[in-house]
TIKOL-571649 format. One record per residue (C-alpha): residue in one letter; x, y, z. Coordinates in Angstrom, 1 decimal, decimal comma. Example, Ala and Ser with C-alpha at 12.3 -4.5 7.8 and 13.67 -1.06 7.14 Angstrom:
<nodes>
NODE  resn       x       y       z
NODE     A    12,3    -4,5     7,8
NODE     S    13,7    -1,1     7,1
</nodes>
This chain:
<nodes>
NODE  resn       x       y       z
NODE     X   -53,1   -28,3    32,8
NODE     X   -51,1   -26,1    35,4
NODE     X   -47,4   -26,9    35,5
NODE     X   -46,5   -24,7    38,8
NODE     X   -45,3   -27,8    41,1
NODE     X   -41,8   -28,7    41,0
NODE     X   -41,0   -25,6    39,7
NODE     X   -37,4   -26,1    40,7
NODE     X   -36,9   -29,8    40,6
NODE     X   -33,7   -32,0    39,4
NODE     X   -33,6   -35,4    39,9
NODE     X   -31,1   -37,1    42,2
NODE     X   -29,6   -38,6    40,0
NODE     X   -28,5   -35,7    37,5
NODE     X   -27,9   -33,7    40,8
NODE     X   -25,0   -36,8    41,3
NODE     X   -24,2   -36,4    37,2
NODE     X   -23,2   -32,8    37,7
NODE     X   -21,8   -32,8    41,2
NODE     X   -18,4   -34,1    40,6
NODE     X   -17,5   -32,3    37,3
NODE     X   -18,4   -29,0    39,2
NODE     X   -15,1   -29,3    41,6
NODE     X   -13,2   -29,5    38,3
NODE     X   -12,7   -25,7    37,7
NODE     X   -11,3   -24,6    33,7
NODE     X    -8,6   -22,8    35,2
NODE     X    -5,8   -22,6    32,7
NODE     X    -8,0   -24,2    30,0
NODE     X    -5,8   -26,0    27,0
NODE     X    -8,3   -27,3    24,3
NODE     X    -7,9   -30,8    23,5
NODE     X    -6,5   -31,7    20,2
NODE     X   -10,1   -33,0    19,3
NODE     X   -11,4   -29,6    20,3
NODE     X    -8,8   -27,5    18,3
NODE     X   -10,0   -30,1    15,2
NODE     X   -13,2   -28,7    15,8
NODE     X   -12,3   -25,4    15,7
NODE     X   -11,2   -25,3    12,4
NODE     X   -13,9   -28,0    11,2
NODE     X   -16,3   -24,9    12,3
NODE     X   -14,5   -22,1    10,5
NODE     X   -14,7   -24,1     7,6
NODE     X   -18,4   -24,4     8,1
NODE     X   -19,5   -21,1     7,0
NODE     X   -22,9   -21,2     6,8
NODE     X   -25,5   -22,5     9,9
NODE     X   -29,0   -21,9    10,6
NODE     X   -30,4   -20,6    13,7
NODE     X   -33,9   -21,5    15,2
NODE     X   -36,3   -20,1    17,7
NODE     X   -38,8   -21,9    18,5
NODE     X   -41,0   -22,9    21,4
NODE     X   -44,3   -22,0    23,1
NODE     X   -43,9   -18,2    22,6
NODE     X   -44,5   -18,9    18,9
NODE     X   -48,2   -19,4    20,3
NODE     X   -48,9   -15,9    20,4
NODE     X   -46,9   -14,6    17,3
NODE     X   -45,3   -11,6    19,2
NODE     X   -41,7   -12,8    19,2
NODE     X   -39,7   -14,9    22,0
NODE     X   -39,5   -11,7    24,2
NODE     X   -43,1   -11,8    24,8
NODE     X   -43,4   -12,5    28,5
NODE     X   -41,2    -9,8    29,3
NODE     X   -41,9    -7,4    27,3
NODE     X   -45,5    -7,4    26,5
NODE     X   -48,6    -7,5    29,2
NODE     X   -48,6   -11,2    29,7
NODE     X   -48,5   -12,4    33,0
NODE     X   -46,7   -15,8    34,2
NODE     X   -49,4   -17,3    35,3
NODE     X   -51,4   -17,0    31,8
NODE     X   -48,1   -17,7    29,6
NODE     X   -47,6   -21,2    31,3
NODE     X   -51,4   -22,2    30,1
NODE     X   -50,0   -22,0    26,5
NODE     X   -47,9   -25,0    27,1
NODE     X   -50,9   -27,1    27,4
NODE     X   -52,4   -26,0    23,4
NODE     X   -49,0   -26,2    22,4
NODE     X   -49,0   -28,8    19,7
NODE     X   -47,0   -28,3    16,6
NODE     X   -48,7   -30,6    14,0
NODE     X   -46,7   -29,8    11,0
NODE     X   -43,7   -30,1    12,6
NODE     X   -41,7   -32,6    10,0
NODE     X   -37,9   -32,8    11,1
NODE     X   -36,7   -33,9     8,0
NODE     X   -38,3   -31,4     6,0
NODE     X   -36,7   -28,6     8,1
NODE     X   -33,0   -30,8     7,3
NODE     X   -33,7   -30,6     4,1
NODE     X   -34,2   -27,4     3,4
NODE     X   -31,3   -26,3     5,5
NODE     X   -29,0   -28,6     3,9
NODE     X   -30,4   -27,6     0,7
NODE     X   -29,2   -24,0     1,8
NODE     X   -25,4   -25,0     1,7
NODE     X   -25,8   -24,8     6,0
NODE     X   -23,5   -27,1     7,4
NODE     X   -24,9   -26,7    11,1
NODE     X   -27,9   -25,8    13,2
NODE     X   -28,4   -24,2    16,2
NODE     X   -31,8   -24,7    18,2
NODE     X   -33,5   -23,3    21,2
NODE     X   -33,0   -26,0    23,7
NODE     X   -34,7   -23,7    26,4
NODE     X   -35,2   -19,8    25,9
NODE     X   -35,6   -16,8    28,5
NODE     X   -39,2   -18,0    29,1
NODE     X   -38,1   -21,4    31,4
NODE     X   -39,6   -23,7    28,7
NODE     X   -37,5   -26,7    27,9
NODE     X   -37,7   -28,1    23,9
NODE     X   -36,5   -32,0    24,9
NODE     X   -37,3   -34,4    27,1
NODE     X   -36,1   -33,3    30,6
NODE     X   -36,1   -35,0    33,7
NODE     X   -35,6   -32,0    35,5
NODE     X   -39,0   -29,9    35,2
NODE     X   -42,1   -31,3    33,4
NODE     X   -42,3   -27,5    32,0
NODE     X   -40,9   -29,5    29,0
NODE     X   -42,2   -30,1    25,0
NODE     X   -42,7   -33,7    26,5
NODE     X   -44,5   -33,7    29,7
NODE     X   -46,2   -30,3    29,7
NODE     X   -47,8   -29,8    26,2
NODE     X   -50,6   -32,5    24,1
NODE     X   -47,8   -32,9    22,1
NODE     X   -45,6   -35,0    24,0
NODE     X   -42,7   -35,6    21,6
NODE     X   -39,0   -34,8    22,1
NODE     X   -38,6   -32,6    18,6
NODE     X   -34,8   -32,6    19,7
NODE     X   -34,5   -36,2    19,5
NODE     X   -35,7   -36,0    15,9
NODE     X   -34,0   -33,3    15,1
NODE     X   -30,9   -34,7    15,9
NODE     X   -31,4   -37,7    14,5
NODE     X   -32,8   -36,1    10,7
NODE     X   -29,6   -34,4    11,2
NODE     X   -27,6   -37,3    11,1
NODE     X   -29,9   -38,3     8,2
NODE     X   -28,9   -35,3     6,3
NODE     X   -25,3   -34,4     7,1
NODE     X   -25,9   -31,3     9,4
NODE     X   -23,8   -30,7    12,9
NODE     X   -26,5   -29,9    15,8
NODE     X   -26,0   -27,3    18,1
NODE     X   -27,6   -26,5    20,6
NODE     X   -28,8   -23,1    22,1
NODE     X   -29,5   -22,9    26,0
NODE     X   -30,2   -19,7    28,0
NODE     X   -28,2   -18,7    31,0
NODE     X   -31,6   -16,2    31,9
NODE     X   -34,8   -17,7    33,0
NODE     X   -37,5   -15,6    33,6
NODE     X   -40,0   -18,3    35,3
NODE     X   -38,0   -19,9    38,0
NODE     X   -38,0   -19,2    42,0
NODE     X   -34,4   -19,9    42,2
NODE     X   -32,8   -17,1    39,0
NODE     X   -32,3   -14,4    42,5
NODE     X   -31,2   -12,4    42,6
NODE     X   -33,8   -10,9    39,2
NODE     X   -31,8    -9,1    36,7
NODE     X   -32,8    -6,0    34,3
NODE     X   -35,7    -8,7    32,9
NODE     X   -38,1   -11,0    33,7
NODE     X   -39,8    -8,9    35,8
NODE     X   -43,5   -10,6    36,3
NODE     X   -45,9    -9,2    39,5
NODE     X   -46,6   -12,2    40,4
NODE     X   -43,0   -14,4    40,2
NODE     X   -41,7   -15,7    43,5
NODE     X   -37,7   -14,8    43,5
NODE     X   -37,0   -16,9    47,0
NODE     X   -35,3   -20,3    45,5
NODE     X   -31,5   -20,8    45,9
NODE     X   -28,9   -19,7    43,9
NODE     X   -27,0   -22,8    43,9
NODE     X   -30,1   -24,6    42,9
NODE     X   -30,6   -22,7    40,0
NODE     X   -26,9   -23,8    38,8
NODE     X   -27,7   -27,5    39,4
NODE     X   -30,6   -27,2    37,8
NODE     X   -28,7   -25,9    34,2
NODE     X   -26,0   -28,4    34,6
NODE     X   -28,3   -31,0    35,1
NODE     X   -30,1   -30,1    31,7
NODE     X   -26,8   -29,5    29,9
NODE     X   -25,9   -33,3    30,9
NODE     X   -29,0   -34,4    30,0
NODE     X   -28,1   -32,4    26,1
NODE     X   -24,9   -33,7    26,0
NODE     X   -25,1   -37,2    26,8
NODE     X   -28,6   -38,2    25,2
NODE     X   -28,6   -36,7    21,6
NODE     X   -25,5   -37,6    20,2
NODE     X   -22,6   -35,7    19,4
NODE     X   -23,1   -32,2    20,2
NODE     X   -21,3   -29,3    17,9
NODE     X   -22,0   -26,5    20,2
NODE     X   -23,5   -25,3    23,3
NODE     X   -24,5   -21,6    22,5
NODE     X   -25,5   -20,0    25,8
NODE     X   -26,9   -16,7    25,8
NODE     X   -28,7   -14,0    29,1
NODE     X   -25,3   -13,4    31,1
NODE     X   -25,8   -10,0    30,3
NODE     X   -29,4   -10,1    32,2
NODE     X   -27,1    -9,0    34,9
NODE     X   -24,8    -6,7    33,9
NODE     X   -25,5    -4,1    35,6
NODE     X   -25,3    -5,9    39,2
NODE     X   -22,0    -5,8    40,8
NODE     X   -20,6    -9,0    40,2
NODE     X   -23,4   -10,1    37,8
NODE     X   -21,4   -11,5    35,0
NODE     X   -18,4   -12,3    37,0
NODE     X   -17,4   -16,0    35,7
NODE     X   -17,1   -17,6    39,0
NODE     X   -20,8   -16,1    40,0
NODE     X   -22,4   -18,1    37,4
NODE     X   -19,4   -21,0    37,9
NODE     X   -18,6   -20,2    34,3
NODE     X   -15,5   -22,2    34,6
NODE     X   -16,8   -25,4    36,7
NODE     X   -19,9   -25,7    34,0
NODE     X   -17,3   -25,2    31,0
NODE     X   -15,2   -27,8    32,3
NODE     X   -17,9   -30,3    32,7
NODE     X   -18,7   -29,7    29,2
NODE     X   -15,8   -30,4    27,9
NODE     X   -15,8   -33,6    30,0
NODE     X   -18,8   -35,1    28,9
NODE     X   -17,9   -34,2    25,2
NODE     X   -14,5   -32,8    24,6
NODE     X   -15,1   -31,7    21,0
NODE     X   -18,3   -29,6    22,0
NODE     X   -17,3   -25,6    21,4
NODE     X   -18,6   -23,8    23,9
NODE     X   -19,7   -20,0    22,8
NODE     X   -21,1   -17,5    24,7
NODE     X   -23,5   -14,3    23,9
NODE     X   -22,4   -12,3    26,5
NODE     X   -21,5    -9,2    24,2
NODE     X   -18,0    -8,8    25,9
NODE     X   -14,9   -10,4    25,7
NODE     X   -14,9   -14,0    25,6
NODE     X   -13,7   -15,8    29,4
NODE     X   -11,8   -18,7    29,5
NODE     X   -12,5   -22,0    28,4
NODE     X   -14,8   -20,4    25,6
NODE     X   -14,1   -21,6    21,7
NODE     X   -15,8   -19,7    19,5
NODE     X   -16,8   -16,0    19,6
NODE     X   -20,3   -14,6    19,2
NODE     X   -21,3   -11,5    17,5
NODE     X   -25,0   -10,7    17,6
NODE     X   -26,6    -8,9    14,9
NODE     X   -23,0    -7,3    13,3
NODE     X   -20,7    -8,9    11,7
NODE     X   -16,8    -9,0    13,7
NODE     X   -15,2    -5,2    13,7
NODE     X   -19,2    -3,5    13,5
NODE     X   -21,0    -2,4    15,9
NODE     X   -24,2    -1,0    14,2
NODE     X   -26,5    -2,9    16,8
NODE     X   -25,1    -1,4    19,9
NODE     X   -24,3    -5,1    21,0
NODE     X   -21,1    -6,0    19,5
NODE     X   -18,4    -3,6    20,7
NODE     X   -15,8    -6,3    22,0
NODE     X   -12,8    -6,8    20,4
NODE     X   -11,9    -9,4    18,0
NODE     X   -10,1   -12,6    19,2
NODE     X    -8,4   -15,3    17,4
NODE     X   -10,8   -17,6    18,6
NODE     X   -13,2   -19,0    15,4
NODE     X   -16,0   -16,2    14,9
NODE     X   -19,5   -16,3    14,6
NODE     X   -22,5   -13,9    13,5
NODE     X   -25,6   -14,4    14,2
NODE     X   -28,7   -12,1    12,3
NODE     X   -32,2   -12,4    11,4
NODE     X   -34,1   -12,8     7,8
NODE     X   -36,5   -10,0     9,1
NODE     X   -36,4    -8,4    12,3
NODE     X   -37,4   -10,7    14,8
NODE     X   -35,9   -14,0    16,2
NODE     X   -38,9   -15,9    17,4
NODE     X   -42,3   -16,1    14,9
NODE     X   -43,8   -12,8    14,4
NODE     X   -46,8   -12,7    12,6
NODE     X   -46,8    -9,1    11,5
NODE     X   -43,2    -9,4    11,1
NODE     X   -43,0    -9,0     7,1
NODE     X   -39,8    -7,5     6,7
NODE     X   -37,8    -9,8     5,4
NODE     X   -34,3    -8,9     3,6
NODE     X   -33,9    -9,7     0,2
NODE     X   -32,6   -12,9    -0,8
NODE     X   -29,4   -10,8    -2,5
NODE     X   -29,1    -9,1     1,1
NODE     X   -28,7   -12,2     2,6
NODE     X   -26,2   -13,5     0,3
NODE     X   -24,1   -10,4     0,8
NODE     X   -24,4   -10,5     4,4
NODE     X   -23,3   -13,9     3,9
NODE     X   -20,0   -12,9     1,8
NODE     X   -19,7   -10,0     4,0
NODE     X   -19,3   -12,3     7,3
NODE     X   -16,9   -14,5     5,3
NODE     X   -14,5   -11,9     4,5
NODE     X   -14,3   -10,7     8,4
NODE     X   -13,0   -14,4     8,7
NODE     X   -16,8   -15,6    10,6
NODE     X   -19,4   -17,8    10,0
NODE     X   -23,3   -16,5     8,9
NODE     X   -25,6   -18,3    11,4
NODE     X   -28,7   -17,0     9,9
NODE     X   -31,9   -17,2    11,7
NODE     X   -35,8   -18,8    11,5
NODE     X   -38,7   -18,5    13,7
NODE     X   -40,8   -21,6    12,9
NODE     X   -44,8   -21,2    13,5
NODE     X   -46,6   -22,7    16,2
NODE     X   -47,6   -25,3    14,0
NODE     X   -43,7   -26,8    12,9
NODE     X   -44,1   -25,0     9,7
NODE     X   -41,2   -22,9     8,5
NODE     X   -42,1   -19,7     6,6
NODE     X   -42,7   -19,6     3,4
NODE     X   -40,4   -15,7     2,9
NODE     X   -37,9   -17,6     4,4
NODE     X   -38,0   -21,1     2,8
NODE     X   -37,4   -19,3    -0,3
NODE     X   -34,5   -17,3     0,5
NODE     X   -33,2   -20,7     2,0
NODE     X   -33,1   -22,0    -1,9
NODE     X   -32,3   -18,7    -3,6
NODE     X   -29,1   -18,9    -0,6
NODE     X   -28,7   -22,1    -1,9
NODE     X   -28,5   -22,1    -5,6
NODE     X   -26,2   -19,6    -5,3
NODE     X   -24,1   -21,6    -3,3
NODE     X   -24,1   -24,5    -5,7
NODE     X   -21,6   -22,3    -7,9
NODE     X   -20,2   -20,0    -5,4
NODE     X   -20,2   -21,9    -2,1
NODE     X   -16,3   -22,9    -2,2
NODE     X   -15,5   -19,0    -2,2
NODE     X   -17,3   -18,1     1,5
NODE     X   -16,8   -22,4     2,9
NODE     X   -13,9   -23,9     3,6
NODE     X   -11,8   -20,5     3,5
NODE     X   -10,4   -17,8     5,6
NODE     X   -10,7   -14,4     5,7
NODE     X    -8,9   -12,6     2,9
NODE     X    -5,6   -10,9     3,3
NODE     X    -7,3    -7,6     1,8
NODE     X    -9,6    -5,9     4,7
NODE     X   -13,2    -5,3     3,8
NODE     X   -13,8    -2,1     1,2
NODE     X   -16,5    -0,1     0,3
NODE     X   -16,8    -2,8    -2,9
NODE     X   -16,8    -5,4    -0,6
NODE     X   -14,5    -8,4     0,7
NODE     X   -11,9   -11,1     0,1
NODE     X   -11,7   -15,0     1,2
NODE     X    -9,1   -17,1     0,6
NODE     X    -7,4   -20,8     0,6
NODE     X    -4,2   -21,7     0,0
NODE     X    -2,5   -20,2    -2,9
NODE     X    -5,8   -18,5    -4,2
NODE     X    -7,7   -15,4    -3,4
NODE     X   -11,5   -14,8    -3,7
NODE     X   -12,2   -11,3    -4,1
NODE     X   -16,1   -10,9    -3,7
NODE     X   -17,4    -7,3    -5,3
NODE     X   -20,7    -7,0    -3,5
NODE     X   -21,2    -3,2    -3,8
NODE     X   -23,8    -2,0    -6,5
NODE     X   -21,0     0,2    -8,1
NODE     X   -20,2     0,8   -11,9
NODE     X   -17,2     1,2   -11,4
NODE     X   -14,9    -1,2   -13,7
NODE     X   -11,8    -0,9   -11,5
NODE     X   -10,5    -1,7    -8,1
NODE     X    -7,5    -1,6    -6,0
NODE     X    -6,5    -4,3    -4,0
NODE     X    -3,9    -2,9    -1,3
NODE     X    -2,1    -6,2    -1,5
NODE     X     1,7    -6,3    -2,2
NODE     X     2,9    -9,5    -0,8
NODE     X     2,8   -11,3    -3,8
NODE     X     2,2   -10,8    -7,8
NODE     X    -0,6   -12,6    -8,7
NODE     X    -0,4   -15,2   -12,0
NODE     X    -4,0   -15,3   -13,1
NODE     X    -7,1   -13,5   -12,6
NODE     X   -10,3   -15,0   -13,4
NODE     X   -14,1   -14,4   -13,4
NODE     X   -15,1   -17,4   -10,8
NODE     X   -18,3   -18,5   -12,4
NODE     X   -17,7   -18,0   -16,2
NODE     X   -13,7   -18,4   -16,0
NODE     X   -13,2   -15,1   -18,1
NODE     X    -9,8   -13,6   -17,5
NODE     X    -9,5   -10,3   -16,0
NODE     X    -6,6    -8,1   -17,0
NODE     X    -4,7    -6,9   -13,9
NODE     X    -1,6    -4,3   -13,2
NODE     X     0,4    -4,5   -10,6
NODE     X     1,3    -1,2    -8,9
NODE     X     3,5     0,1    -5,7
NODE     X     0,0     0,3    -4,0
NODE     X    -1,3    -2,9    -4,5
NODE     X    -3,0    -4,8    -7,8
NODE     X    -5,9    -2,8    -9,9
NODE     X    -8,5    -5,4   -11,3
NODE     X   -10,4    -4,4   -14,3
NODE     X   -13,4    -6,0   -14,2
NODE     X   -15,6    -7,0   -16,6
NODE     X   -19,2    -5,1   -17,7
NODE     X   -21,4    -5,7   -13,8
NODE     X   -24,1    -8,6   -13,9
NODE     X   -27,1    -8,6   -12,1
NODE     X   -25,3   -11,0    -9,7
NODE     X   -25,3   -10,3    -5,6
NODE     X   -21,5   -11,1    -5,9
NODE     X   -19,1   -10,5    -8,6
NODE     X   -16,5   -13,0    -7,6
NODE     X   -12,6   -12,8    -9,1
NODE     X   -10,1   -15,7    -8,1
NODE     X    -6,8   -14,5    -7,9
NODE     X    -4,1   -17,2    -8,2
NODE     X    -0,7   -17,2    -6,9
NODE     X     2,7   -19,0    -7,2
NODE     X     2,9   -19,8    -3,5
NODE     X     0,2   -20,0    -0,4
NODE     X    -1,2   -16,5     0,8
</nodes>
């Protein structure tokens, strides 16, 4: 099965969908009050998971395999037709990432590679019409999480390293044998087309998290907002479903008519990565980071983080006021992982007793330390001592308010406190062989 015709088709009738929206630019963009609800519903998340998935998985070398390994086009577009994920069971994956205290989901929708996860009209490079398979694992998806309380979001790729009409070719994608002679403007009705399609046939939609604008970044003009009609597709977005955030992994300052801010592989304020050196806005935050080292399903990728590692990254991206969205690369065959099924429950049973302290809050008054991080909500302060320290004392530069108890969260064993002109010294009890000694702090009034 060769999937080369109609390489860059869309159907008349989506190319009348996303037509009129597209004169509707997000000039001077005021969230709706349904928006700004969603805003704050997705700070309070906390947790989500984040999967890559599709036809790369076929050869086990990650989702960057076309470009970066010696696979041509031509041969990568055969693996559509073996593609056929067995295994794939969409409520097992909901359960085990509600059982993980997740509150959300973000899938691969289409990737850097062209290939499209859900039924599209607008290419038959699709899970539906190109592989054996031929079932939309979106529309399950969504509806398993309906089933199990989770918000769906939806990942979609600005880059596209298959079609004739992505010209002028950026710093990837960079096949001998791709034609690059299609039209610009094609290419753009061809993505709002799709993100119609996303946003009007599988329910309500949390998110649309695109990612590849920096593909281009080092054309003049590549990333400029009105190149890409940044503000015309962001506007028919929030058309079709006002409450959708749209968030962008662009690795610069976010542009208008954006909702949420995306931080890839550091948490807000870090930049170990060399990807996140933008500044912090008020606009709700988001981190995204792998269990091992890859994104898509590596087979010799056995380097998984601890399950304590995780949780602290966890806490960590809490206190910086941002929300973990912590990744999986599901087999070819549907399966998840076993490494990181497990460190899905371990993440889970400790957020049956300490979930409350990184959902649902805000970023603690007290800026991250060496010993680690506070949340808080209301009139109570969650100070999360994450570092593998002895010591029995810290110093909480805080001096707003006198605190009337401190407590040991889990157990409920007071902790003697002093205040001082430099803030309030804890004295914590003996350290437990716990990823996170948590104290709640509580106070007369709201922080």
């Amino acid at each position: 099965m060769k999937l080369k015709p109609f390489r860059n088709f869309v159907s008349a009738a989506m190319m009348v969908a996303v037509m009129a929206p597209a004169a509707v630019a997000q000039t001077g963009y005021e969230p709706t009050e349904e928006n700004l609800q969603a805003r704050e519903a997705f700070r309070d998340s906390g947790f989500g998971i984040f999967i890559h998935w599709g036809v790369s998985s076929m050869l086990g070398r990650g989702e960057w395999v076309l470009n970066r390994d010696d696979v041509t086009l031509d041969e990568y577009e055969r693996l559509a037709a073996s593609f056929y994920p067995s295994r794939f069971d969409a409520d097992a994956w909901a359960r085990a990432f509600k059982a993980s205290g997740a509150e959300y989901i973000t899938f691969t929708t289409r990737h850097h590679d062209g290939f499209s996860m859900f039924a599209t009209e607008q290419s038959p490079y699709n899970i539906v019409d190109g592989t054996p398979y031929g079932r939309d694992v979106l529309k399950e998806l969504s509806q398993a999480c309906a089933r199990h309380g989770l918000k769906l979001h939806l990942y979609y790729s600005h880059l596209d390293w298959r079609r004739d009409d992505y010209v002028p070719l950026g710093r990837t994608g960079h096949d001998p044998g791709r034609r690059s002679d299609g039209r610009w403007s094609d290419y753009l009705a061809f993505m709002n087309a799709q993100l119609t399609e996303l946003l009007t046939g599988y329910g309500p939609i949390g998110a649309i998290w695109f990612d590849g604008l920096w593909d281009r970044d080092e054309q003049p003009g590549g990333m400029d907002a009105e190149l890409w009609q940044l503000p015309q597709q962001y506007a028919m977005i929030h058309r079709l479903q006002p409450a959708c955030l749209i968030g962008n992994n662009h690795h610069v300052t976010p542009y208008a008519g954006e909702d949420m801010q995306i931080f890839e592989r550091d948490k807000p304020g870090e930049n170990t990565a060399g990807l996140s050196g933008q500044a912090v806005s008020a606009l709700p935050l988001e981190t995204c980071q792998t269990m091992n080292d890859s994104w898509g399903y590596r087979i010799t990728d056995d380097n998984y983080k601890s399950s304590d590692e995780l949780i602290r990254y966890l806490v960590g991206t809490a206190g910086r006021d941002a929300n973990l969205l912590l990744n999986v690369g599901p087999r070819p065959d549907g399966t998840l992982p076993e490494k990181a099924v497990k460190r899905l429950a371990d993440i889970g049973a400790w957020m049956q007793t300490y979930g409350s302290t990184v959902k649902g809050v805000r970023g603690g008054p007290v800026a991250p330390h060496e010993w680690g991080v506070t949340t808080h909500r209301g009139r109570t302060m969650y100070v999360h001592v994450i570092s593998d320290s002895t010591d029995d004392a810290i110093l909480l530069p805080y001096t707003a308010a006198k605190p009337v108890k401190a407590c040991m969260y889990d157990s409920r064993e007071n902790v003697p406190f002093t205040v001082t002109p430099a803030g309030i010294v804890l004295r914590l009890p003996a350290a437990a062989a716990v990823p996170d000694r948590v104290v709640e702090l509580t106070f007369k009034t709201d922080i």
